[in-house]
TORKOL-856503 format. One line per field, with one value per residue: residue in one letter; x, y, z of N, C-alpha, C in turn; residue number from 1. Coordinates in Angstrom, 3 decimals. Example, Ala and Ser with C-alpha at 12.3 -4.5 7.8 and 13.67 -1.06 7.14 Angstrom:
2
rest	a, s $
n.x	13.190, 12.850 $
n.y	-5.690, -2.250 $
n.z	7.800, 7.080 $
ca.x	12.300, 13.670 $
ca.y	-4.500, -1.060 $
ca.z	7.800, 7.140 $
c.x	13.200, 12.900 $
c.y	-3.300, 0.030 $
c.z	7.800, 7.870 $
nr	1, 2 $
***
This chain:
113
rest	x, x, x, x, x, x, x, x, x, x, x, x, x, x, x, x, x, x, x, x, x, x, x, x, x, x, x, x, x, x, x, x, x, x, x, x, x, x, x, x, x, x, x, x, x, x, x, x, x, x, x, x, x, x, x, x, x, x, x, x, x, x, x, x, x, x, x, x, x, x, x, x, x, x, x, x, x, x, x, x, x, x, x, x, x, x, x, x, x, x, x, x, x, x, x, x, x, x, x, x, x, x, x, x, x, x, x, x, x, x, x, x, x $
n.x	95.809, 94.570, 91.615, 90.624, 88.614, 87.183, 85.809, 83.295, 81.420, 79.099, 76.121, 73.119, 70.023, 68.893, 71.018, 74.179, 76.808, 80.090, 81.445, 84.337, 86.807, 89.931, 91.886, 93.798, 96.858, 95.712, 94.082, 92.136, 90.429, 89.754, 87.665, 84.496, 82.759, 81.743, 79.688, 78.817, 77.583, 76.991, 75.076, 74.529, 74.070, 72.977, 72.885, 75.520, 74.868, 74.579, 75.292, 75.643, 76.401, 78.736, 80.265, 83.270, 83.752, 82.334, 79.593, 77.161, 75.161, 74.116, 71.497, 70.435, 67.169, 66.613, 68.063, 67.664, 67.623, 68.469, 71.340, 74.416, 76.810, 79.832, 82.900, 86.333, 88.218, 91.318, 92.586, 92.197, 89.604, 86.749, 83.181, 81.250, 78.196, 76.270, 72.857, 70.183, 70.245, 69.245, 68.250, 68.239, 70.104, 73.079, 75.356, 78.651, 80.667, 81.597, 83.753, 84.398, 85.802, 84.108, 84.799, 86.687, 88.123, 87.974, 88.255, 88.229, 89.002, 86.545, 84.148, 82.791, 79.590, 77.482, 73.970, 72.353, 70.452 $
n.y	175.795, 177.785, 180.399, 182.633, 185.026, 186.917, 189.755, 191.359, 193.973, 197.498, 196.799, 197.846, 197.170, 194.337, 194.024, 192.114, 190.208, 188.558, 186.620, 185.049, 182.581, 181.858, 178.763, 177.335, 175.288, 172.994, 169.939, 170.687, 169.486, 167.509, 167.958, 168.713, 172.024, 175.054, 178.147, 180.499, 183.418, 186.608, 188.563, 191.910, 191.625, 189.279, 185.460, 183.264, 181.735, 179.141, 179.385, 178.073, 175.181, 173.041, 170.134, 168.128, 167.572, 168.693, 168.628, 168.707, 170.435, 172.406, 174.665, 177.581, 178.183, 180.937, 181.714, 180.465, 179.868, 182.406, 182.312, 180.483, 178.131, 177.604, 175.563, 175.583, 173.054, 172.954, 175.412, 175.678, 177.464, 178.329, 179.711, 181.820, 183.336, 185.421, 186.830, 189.368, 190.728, 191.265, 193.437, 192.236, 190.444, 191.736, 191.578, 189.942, 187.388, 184.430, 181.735, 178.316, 175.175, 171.943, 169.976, 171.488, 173.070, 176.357, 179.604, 182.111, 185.617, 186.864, 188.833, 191.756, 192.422, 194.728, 195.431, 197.976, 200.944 $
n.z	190.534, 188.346, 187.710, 184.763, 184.883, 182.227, 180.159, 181.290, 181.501, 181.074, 179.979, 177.960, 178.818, 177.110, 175.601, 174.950, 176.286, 176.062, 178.206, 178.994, 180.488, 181.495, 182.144, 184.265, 185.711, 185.933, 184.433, 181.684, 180.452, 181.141, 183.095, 184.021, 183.714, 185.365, 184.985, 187.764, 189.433, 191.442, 192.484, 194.478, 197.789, 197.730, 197.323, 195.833, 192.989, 190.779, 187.303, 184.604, 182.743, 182.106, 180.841, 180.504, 177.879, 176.245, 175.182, 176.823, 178.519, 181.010, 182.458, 184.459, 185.476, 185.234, 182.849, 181.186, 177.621, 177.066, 177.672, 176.530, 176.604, 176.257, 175.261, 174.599, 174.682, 173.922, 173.831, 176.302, 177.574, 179.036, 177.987, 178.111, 176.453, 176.434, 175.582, 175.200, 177.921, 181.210, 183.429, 185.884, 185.626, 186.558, 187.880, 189.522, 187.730, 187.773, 186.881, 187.564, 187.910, 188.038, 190.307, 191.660, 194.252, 193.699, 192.820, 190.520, 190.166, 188.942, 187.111, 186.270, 185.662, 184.693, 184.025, 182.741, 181.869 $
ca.x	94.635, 93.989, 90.956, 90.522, 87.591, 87.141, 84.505, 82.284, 81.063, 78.751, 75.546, 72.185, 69.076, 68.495, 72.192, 74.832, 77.911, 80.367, 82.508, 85.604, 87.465, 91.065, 92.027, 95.462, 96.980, 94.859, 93.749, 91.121, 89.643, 89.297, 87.166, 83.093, 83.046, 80.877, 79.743, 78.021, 77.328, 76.655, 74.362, 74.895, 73.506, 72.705, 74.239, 76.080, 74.103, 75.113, 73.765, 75.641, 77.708, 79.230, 80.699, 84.359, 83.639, 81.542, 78.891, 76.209, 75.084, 72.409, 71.282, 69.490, 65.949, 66.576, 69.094, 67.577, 67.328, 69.312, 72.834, 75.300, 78.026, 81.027, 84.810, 87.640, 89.432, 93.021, 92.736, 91.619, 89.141, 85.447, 82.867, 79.644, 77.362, 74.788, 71.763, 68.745, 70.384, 68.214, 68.963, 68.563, 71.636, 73.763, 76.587, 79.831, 80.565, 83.344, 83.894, 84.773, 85.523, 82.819, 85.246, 88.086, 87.264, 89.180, 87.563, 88.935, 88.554, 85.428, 84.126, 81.731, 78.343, 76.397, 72.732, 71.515, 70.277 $
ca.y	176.099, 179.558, 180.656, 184.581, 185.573, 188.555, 190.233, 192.301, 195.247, 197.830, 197.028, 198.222, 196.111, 193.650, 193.730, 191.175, 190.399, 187.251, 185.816, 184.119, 182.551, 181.378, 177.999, 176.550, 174.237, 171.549, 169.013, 171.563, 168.850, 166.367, 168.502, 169.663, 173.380, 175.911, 179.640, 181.230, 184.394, 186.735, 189.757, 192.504, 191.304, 187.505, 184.236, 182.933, 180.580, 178.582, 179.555, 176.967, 174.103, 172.279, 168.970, 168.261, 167.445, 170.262, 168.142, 168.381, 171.751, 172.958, 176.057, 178.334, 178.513, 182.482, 181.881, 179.512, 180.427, 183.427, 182.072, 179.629, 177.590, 176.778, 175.624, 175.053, 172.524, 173.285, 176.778, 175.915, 178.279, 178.423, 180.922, 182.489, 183.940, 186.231, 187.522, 189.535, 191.155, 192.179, 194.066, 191.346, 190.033, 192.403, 190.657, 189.662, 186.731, 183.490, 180.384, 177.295, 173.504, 171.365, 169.267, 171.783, 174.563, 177.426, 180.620, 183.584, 187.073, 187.142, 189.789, 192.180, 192.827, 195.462, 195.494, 199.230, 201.950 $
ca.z	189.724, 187.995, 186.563, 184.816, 183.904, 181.551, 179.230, 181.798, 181.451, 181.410, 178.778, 178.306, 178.496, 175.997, 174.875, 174.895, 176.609, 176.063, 179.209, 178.969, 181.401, 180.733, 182.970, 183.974, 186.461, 186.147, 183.154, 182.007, 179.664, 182.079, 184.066, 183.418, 184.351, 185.246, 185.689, 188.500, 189.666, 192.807, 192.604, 195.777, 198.958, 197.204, 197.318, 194.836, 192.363, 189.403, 186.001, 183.471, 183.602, 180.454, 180.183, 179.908, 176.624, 175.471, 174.676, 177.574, 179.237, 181.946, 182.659, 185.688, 184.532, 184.956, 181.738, 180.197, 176.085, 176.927, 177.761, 175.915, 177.803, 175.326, 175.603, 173.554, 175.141, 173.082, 174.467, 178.023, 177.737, 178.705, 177.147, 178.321, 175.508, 177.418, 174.767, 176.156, 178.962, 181.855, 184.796, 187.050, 185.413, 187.235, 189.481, 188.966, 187.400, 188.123, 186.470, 188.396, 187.926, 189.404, 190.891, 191.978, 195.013, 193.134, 192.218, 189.885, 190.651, 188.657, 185.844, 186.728, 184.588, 185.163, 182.973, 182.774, 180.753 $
c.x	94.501, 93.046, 90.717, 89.437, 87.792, 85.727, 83.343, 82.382, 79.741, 77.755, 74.141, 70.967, 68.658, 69.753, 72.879, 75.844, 78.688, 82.002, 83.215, 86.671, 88.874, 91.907, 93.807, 95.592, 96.519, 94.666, 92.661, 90.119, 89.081, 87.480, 86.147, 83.605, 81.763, 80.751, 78.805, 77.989, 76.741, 76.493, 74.802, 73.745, 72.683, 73.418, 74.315, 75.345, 75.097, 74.250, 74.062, 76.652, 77.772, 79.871, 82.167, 84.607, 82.882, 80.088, 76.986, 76.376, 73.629, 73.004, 70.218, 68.406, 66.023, 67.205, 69.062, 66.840, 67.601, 70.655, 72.939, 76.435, 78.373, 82.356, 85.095, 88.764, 90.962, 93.251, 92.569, 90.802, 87.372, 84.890, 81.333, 78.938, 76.191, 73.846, 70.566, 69.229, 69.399, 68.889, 68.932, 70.074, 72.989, 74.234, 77.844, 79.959, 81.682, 82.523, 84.377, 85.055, 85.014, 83.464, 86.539, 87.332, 88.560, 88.280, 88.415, 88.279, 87.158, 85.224, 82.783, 81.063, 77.432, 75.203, 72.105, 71.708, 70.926 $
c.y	177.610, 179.775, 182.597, 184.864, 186.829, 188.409, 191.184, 193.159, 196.134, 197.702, 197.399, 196.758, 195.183, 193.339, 192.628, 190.940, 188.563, 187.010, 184.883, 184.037, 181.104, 179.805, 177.653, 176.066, 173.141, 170.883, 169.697, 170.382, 167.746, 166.725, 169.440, 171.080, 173.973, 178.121, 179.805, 182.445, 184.953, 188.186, 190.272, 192.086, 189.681, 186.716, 183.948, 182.042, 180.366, 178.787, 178.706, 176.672, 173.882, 170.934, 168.764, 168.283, 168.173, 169.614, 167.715, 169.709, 172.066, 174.395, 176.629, 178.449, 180.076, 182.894, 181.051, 179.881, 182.008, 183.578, 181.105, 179.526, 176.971, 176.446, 175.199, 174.663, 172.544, 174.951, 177.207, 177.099, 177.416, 179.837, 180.729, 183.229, 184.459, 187.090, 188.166, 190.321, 191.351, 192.884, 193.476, 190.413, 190.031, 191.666, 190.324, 187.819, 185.511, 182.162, 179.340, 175.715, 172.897, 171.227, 170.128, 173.081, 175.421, 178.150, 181.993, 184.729, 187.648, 188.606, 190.101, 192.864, 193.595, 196.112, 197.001, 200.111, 203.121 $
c.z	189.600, 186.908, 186.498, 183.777, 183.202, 180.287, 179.994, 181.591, 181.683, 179.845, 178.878, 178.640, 177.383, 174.854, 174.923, 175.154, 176.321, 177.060, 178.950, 179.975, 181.168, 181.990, 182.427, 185.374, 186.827, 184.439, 182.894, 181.226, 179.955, 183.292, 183.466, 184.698, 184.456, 186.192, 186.538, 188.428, 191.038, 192.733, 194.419, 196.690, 198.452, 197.657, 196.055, 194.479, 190.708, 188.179, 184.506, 183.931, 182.008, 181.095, 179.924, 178.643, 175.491, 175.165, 175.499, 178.235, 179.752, 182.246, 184.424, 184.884, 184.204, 183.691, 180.977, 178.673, 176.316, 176.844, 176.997, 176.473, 176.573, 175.826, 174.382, 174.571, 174.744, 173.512, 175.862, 178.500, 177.805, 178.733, 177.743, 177.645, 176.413, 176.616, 175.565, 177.643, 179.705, 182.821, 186.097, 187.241, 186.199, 188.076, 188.490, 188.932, 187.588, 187.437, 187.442, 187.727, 188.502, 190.428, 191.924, 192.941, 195.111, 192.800, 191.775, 190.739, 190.168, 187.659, 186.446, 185.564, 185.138, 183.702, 183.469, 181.756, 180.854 $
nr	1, 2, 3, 4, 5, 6, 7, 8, 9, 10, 11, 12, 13, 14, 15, 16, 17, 18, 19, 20, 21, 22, 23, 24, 25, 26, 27, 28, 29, 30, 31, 32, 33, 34, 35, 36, 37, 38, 39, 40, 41, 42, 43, 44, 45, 46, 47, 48, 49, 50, 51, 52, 53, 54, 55, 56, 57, 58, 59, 60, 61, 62, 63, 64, 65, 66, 67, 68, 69, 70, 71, 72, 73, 74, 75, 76, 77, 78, 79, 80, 81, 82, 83, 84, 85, 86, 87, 88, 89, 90, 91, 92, 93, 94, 95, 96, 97, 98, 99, 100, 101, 102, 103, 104, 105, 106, 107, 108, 109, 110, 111, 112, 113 $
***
């Protein structure tokens, strides 16, 4: 199993960043996914999941009607749409498969002015 996130960076408040994380060694389409995240001195929490099928998605209330959880199963990719930045945002970011305990290297977001 390899997942690689990418897309972090460095944006202001209220901007917009979009995470993508590229999957392989596994049936990626078989398998609902999701992103977390892990601010400095936090624990790691989950802030969307999707659906193997793209077709069902929850959210962290902290990201709820700010984020968007997509895939394209033919690309083995899932996608994090992040609108509204805040600066609580801030942490680095990893994708996961519910079902699979694998974690990428993660993409780091940092929300400031």
């Amino acid at each position: 199993v390899q997942l690689v996130e990418s897309g972090g960076g460095l944006v202001q408040p209220g901007g917009s960043l979009r995470l993508s994380c590229a999957a392989s060694g596994f049936t990626f389409s078989s398998y609902a996914m999701s992103w977390y995240r892990q601010a400095p001195g936090k624990e790691r929490e989950r802030v969307a999941a999707i659906a193997s099928a793209g077709g069902s998605t929850n959210y962290a209330n902290s990201v709820k009607g700010r984020f968007t959880c997509s895939r394209d199963n033919s690309k083995n990719t899932v996608y994090l749409q992040m609108n509204s930045l805040k600066p609580e945002d801030t942490a680095v970011y990893y994708c996961k498969a519910l079902m699979l305990d694998s974690w990428g290297q993660g993409t780091q977001v940092t929300v400031s002015s």
